[in-house]
C-alpha positions as CSV (number, residue, x, y, z in Angstrom):
1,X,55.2,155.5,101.5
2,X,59.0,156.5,102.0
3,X,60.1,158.9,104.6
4,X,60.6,159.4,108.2
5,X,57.8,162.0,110.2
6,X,59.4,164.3,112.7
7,X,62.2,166.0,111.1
8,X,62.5,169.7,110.7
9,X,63.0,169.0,107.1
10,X,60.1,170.2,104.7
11,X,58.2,167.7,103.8
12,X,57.3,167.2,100.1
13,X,54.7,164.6,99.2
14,X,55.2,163.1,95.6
15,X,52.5,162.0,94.1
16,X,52.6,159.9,90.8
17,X,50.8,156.9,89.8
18,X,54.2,155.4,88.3
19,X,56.2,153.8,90.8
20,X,59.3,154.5,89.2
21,X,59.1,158.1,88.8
22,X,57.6,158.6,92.0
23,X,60.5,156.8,94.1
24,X,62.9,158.5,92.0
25,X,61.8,161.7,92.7
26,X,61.4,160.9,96.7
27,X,64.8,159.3,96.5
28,X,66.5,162.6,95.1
29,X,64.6,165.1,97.2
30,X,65.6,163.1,100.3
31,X,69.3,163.1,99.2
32,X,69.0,167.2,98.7
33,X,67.7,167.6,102.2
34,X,63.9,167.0,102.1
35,X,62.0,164.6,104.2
36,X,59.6,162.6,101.5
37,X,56.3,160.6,101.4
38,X,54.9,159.5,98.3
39,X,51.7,158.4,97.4
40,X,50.5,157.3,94.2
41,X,46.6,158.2,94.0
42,X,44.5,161.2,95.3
43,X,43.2,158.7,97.9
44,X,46.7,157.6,99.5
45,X,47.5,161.4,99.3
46,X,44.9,162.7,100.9
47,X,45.3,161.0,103.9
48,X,49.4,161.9,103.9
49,X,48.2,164.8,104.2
50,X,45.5,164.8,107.0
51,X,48.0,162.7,109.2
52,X,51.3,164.9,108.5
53,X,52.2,168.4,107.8
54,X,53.1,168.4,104.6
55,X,54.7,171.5,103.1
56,X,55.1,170.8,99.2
57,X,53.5,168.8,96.5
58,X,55.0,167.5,93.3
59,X,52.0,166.0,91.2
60,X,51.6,164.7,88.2
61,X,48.8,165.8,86.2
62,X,47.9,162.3,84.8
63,X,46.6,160.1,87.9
64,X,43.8,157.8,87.0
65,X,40.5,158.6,88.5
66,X,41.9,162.2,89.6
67,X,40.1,164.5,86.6
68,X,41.2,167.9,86.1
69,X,43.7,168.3,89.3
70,X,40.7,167.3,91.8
71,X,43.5,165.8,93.6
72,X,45.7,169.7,94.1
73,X,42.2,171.3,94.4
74,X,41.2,169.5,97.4
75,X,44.5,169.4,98.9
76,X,44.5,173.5,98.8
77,X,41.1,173.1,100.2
78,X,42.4,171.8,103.4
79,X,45.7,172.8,103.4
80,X,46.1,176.1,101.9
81,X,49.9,176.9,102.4
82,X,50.6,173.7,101.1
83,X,53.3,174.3,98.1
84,X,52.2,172.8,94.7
85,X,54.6,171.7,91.9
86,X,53.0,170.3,88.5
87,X,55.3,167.8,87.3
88,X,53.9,166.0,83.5
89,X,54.8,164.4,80.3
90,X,51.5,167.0,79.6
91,X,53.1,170.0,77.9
92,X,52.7,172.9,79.8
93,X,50.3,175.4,77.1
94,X,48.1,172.0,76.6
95,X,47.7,172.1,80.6
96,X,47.4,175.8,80.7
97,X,44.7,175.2,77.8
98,X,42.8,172.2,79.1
99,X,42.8,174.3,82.7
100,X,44.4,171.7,84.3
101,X,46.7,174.1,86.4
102,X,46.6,177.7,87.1
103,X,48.7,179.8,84.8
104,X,51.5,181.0,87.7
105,X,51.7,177.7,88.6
106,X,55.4,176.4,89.0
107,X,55.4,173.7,86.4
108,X,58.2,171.1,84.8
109,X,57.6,168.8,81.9
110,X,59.0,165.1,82.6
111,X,61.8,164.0,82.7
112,X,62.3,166.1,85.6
113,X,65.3,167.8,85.9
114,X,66.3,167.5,89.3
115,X,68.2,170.6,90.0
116,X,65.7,172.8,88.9
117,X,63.1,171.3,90.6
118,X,65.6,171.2,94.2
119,X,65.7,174.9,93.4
120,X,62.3,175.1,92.8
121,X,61.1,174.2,95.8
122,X,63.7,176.0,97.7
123,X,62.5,178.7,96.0
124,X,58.4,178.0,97.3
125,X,59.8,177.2,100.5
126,X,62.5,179.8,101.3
127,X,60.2,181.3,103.8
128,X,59.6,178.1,105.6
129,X,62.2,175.4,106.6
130,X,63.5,174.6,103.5
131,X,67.2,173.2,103.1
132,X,70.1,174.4,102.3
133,X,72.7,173.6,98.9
């Protein structure tokens, strides 16, 4: 897992069963101002988030072994103000469709672009601690 604990940055936990993608988005979000974590099953990301605060998600929708976003529902479970950003090669109506994520839910298609998702979850977090541009 990448990140420091402590900071009065937000934390966002990315969660993504490809390596790659999942350090690339921790390595962007901590260069905008975000402390990061990742984890890259519903396992590993659970218990991020019973040992940290953690104040936004970005998931993918495609983790093996995590069927139909058991992964985001049992994080809301336990942590309800936890922010949750859907991030899939899955096209959006084909999620919407399959019920795979709520219909308001903020959502980008991979590849991520990173300024909108940095503006994203500015956006979710405006109310908390999140960073400034």
């Amino acid at each position: 897992m990448a990140g420091l604990t402590g900071s009065d940055r937000p934390l966002v936990l990315v969660v993504d069963d490809d390596e790659e993608v999942r350090e690339t988005i921790a390595q962007v979000l901590g260069s905008r101002g975000f402390e990061t974590m990742t984890a890259p099953d519903t396992a590993s990301a659970m218990e991020v988030c019973r040992v940290h605060h953690v104040d936004a998600i970005v998931a993918d929708l495609s983790i093996p072994g995590d069927s139909r976003g058991a992964l985001t529902d049992s994080l809301r479970s336990a942590h309800p103000d936890v922010k949750v950003v859907y991030a899939s090669g899955i096209p959006r109506h084909i999620a919407l469709t399959a019920g795979l994520v709520p219909p308001n839910a903020p959502y980008m298609q991979k590849p991520v672009e990173f300024d909108v998702l940095t503006g994203l979850l500015r956006g979710l977090l405006q109310d908390h601690r999140a960073p400034s541009a």
